[in-house]
C-alpha positions, 0 to 999 in steps of 0.5 A, spaced: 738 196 379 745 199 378 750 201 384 751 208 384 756 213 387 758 220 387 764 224 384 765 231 387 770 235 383 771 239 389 774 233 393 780 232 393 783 225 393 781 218 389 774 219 385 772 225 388 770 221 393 767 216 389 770 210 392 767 213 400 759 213 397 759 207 393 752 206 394 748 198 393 741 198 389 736 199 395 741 202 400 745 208 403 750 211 404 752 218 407 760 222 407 761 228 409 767 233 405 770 239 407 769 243 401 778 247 401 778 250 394 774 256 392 770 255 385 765 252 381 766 244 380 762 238 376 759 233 380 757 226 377 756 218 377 762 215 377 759 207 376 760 204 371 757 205 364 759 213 367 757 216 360 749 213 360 749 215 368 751 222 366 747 221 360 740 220 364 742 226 369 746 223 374 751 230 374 750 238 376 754 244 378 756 245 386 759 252 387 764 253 393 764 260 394 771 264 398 771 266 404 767 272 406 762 270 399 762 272 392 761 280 391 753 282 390 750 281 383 743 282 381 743 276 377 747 270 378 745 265 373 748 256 372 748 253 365 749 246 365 751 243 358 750 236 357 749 231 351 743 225 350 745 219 346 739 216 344 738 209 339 732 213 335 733 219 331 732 226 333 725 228 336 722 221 336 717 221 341 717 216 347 722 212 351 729 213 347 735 208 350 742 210 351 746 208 345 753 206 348 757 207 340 754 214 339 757 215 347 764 213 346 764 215 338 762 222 341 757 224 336 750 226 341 743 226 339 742 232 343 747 237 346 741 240 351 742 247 356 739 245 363 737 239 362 733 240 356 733 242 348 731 250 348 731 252 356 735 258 355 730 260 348 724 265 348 721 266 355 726 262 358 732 266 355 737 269 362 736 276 362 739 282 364 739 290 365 744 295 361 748 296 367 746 289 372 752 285 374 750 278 373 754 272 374 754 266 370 757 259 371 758 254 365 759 247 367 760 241 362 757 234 363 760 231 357 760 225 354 
């Protein structure tokens, strides 16, 4: 296995804390933070190859509200961006590897909403009343 950790764009400091959660296959680790700063940060793997590690889910949104809170909404909505790199051509089915040289080149084989190809399509699609307030946070997982 590999050694993980994980960056916290809400910390403050080297790696987003990184270097505290450096974390050995088949052990733990456990750090705690105070989250200072009101917003919506990206938290991912930090290990090294950090494009397959995000590439294979190792990454999300974590939303520091302000005191007292955010006002009421009726629908509060995350949408995460991500990108797969894969050795096969699009849709082929099975197993498909990371591809290390379409990672650095930047040119994915699927640029995914939520983890998945068509998740904000149809049925899924986010939804909302004329007249609803609705909150939307975006992140970017990124190469």
């Amino acid at each position: 296995g590999n050694p993980h950790n994980i960056d916290l764009h809400a910390v403050t400091g080297p790696g987003g804390g990184a270097a505290s959660s450096n974390t050995a296959p088949g052990r733990r680790t456990q750090f705690t933070f105070k989250a200072l700063n009101p917003g919506l940060y990206v938290y991912h793997c930090a290990t090294a190859p950090v494009g397959e590690h995000v590439a294979n889910g190792m990454y999300g949104l974590i939303l520091v509200e302000p005191p007292g809170g955010l006002a009421p909404v009726e629908h509060e909505y995350y949408v995460m961006q991500s990108d797969f790199y894969t050795k096969g051509p699009h849709h082929e089915k099975g197993h498909q590897p990371f591809d290390m040289e379409k990672a650095v080149d930047e040119h994915p084989t699927y640029v995914v909403f939520n983890g998945a190809e068509g998740s904000l399509l149809g049925g899924k699609a986010l939804k909302a009343k004329v007249g609803d307030r609705i909150r939307l946070f975006f992140g970017n997982a990124g190469p």
